[in-house]
C-alpha positions in Angstrom: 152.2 193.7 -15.1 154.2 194.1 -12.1 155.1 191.0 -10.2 153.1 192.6 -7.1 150.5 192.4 -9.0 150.5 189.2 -10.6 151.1 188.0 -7.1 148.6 189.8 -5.5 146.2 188.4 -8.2 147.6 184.6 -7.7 146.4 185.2 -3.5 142.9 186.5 -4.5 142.6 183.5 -6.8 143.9 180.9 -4.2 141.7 182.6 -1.7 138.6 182.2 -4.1 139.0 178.6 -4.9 139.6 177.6 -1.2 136.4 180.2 0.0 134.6 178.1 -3.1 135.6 174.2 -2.2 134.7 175.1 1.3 131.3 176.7 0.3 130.9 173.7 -2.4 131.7 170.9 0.1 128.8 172.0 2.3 125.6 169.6 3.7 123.6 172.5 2.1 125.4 172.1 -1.3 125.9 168.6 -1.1 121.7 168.0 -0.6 121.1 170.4 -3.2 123.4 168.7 -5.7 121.7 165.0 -5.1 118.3 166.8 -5.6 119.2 168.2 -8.6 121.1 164.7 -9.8 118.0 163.5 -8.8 115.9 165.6 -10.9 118.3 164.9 -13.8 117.4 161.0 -13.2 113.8 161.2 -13.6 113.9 163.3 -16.6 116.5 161.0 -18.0 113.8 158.1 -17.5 110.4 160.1 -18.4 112.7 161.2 -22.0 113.4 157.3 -22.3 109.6 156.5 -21.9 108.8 158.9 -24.3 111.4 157.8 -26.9 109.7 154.2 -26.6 106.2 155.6 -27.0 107.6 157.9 -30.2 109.0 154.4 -31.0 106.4 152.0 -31.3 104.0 154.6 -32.6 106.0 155.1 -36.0 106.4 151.1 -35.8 102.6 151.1 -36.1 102.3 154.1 -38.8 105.5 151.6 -40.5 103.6 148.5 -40.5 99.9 150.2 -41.1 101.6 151.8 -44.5 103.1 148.6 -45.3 99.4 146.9 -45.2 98.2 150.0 -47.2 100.9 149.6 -49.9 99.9 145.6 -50.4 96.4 146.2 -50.5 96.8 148.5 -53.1 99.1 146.3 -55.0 96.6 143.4 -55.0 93.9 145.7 -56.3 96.1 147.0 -59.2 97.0 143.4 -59.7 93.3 142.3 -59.6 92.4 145.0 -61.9 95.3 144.3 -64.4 93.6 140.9 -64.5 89.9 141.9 -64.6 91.3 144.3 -67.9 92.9 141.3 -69.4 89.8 139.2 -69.2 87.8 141.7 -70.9 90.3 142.2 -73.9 90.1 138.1 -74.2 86.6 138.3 -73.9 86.3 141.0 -76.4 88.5 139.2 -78.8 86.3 136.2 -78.3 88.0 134.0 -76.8 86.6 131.7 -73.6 87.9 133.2 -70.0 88.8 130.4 -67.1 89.0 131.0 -63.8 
């Protein structure tokens, strides 16, 4: 590349930015980037109340499986011993409790 062109190129670029910080540091551009931030806020918040909600709901799903899982561990326990009894009782022997 000749150094006419690579100097040509450097003005077009140095032309481009200015043209751009100009354009970017406008009222226009400046009001349209707080409305965007501002979008960005809500749906930073509306995401967070939805992680909570997703939250609690598999705390409930946690805790209702936990009370599912004991129940039916008393019920296996209470028919272990309902079995046992009958086995004394068919053996002959007296049952207490």
């Amino acid at each position: 590349m000749g150094a006419f062109k690579i100097a040509r190129l450097v003005t077009y670029g140095f032309l481009a930015g200015t043209a751009g910080l100009k354009l970017l540091s406008s009222t226009d551009f400046k009001n349209a980037y707080t409305q965007v931030t501002a979008a960005c806020m809500r749906m930073g918040d509306t995401v967070a109340e939805k992680a909570t909600l997703l939250k609690e709901n598999c705390d409930d799903i946690l805790a209702n499986a936990k009370d599912i899982n004991e129940k039916r561990a008393e019920e296996e326990e209470a028919r272990k011993i309902a079995d046992a009894k009958e086995i004394l009782a068919a053996a002959g022997e007296t049952v207490e409790a």
